[in-house]
N, C-alpha and C positions, 0 to 999 in steps of 0.2 A: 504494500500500500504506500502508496508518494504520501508526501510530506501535505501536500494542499488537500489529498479528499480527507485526513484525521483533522486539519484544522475548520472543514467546510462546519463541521458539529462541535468544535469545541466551544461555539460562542454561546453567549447567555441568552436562553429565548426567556421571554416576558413578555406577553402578548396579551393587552388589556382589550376591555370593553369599555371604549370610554363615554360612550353615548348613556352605557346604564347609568353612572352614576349622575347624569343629568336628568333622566329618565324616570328614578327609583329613588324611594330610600330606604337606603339597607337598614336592618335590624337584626340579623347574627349572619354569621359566615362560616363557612366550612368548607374545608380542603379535602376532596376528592380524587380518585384514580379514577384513569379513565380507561377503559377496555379500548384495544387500538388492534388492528394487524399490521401484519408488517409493514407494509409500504405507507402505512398511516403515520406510525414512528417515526422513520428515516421523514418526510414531511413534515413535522411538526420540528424534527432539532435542526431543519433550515427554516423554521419562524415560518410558514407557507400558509396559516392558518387564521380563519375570519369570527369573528365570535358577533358580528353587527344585529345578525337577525337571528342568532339562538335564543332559545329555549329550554326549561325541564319542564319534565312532568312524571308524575307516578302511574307505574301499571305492575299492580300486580303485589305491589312491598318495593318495586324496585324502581330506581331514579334512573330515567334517559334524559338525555340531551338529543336534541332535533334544530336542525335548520345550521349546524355548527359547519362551515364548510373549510374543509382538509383539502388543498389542494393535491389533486395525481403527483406520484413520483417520479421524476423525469425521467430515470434511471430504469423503469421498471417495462417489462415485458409486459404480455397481456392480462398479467395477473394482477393488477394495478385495482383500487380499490373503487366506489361508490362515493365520490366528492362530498358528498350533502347526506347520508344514512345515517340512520340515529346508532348515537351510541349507548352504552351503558355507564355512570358512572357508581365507582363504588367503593362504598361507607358503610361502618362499623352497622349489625341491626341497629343499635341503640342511637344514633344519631339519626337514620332513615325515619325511624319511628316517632320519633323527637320532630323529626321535620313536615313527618307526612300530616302529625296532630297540629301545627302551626299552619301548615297549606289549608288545611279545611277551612278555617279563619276566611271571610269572605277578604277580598282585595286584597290577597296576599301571592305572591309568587316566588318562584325559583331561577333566578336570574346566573347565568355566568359572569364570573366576572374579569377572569384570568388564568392562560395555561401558561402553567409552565415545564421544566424540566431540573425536578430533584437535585440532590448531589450524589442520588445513587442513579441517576439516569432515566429516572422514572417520568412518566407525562402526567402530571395533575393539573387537575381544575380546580382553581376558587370560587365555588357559589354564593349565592347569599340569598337570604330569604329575606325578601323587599317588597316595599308597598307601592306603587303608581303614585309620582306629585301631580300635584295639581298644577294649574297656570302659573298662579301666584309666586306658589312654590319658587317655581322655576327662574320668575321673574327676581323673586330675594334673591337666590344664587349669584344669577348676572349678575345682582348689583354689587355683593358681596365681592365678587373675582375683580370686578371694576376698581373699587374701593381700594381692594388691596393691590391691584394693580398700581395704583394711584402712591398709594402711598409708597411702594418700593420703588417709582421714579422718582417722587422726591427726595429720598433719601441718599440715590447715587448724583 
């Protein structure tokens, strides 16, 4: 193996949703494993990965993610995977359990919020279980980021 394809993966993926947190507001989080095949893995430790229009939801006891889209592996023959298939993620019972009795709660949801890649190599997701803002909401925010924007140009 050359020296360029070992460094193609050694770099740090961190790959946010950052529309959720404008979107949502979180109220607990938890980090997840995400069920992958192969050529999903190798994709995800080149960052190739879109979290904009994901989703979870429960069937069954068990938590998927839908709509997460993994780009094909360049590398790969015709074995290459399904872009957009739900996946499974997965948590201790005691957490699943813990979250599926918070989801019942009307206007509640399971948002992604970030994959990453462990220090053992591993692919997890950060969910969170979060509410819909409202306009308002949204509008505090802006002004919030404003403000502070504001005041860290006067300071330099």
């Amino acid at each position: 193996m050359s020296k360029d394809t070992k460094n193609k993966f050694d770099k740090i993926i961190n790959i946010k949703n950052k529309k959720a947190s404008f979107e949502f507001e979180f109220i607990d989080t938890f980090v997840a494993g995400l069920m992958l095949s192969g050529t999903e893995i190798k994709s995800v430790r080149e960052g190739k990965v879109s979290l904009t229009e994901a989703y979870c939801y429960f069937r069954r006891g068990e938590l998927f993610v839908k709509q997460m889209h993994i780009a094909p592996y360049s590398m790969a023959t015709s074995y290459n995977h399904d872009p957009v298939r739900e996946r499974k993620l997965l948590l201790n019972k005691r957490e699943l359990e813990k979250m599926e009795a918070k989801f019942a709660e009307k206007g509640l949801s399971v948002i992604p919020v970030r994959v990453f890649i462990n220090d053992r190599g591993l692919a997890k997701m950060e969910i969170a279980l979060a509410r819909g803002k409202k306009i308002h909401d949204k509008r505090q925010d802006i002004k919030e980021k404003d403000v502070k924007r504001e005041l860290d140009r006067m300071r330099f």
